[in-house]
TILO-822039 format. One record per residue: x, y, z of N, C-alpha, C in turn. Coordinates in steps of 0.1 Angstrom, whole numbers, plus 5000, padded with zeros to 4 digits. Layout:
# residues N
XYZXYZXYZ...
***
This chain:
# residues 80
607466381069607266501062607966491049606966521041607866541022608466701021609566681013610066821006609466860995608366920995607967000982608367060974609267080977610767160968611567150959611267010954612266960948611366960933612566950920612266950910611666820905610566790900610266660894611566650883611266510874612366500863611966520856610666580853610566660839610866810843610666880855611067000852612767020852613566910859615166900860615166940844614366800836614966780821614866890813613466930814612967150809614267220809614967230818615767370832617067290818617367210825618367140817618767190800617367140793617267180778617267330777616867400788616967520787618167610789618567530792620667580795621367580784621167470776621667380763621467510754620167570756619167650744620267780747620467830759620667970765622367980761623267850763624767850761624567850747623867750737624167770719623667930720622968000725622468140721623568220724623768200734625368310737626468250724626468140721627768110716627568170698626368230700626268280685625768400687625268500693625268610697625868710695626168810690627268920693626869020696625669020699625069160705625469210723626269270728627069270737625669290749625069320746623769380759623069230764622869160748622469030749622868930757624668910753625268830757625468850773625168970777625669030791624368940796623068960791622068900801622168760799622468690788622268560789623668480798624368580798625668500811624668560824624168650827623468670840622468550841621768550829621068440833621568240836622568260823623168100829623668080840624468210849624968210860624168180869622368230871621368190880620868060881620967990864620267880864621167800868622467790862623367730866623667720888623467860893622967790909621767780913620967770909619567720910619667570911620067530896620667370891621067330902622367380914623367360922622767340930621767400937620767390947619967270949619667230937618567140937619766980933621166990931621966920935621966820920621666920911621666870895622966920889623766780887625066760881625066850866625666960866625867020849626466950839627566920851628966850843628466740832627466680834626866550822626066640815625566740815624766810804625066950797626566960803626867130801627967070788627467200779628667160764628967320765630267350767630867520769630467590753630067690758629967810745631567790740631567870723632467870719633767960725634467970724635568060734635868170722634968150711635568290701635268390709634668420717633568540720635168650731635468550735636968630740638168600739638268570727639768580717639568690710641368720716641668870707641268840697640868940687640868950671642168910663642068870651643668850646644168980644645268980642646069110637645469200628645469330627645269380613646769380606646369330588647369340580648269470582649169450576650369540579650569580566649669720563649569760554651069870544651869860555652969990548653469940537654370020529654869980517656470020525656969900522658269900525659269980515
***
């Protein structure tokens, strides 16, 4: 009996380029509604990926981490 279920390696390589496409989108994004769905969505594809027992770790480059670093200080405007 064959498993039907499995991803060919063109659709692995698709799903894959399409993670790539979805993390640079978050990582420049600042629309907060945006960013909320496209972490919803990398989170699905990313266990989807898991399921089908496709390694991220060789194809995953992290979004930038600006997105939740405090802001810098505001200047310290008083007159001494």
């Amino acid at each position: 009996m064959t498993n039907d279920t499995s991803l060919t390696p063109e659709q692995r390589d698709r799903l894959l380029e399409s993670y790539r496409t979805l993390t640079d989108l978050y990582a420049t994004c600042r629309v907060p509604a945006v960013q909320a769905a496209l972490r919803g969505a990398l989170a699905e594809l990313r266990a989807a990926l898991d399921g089908q027992a496709v390694e991220l770790d060789d194809y995953y480059r992290p979004a930038s981490t600006a997105w939740y670093q405090a802001p810098p200080a505001a200047p310290d405007l008083a007159v001494a």
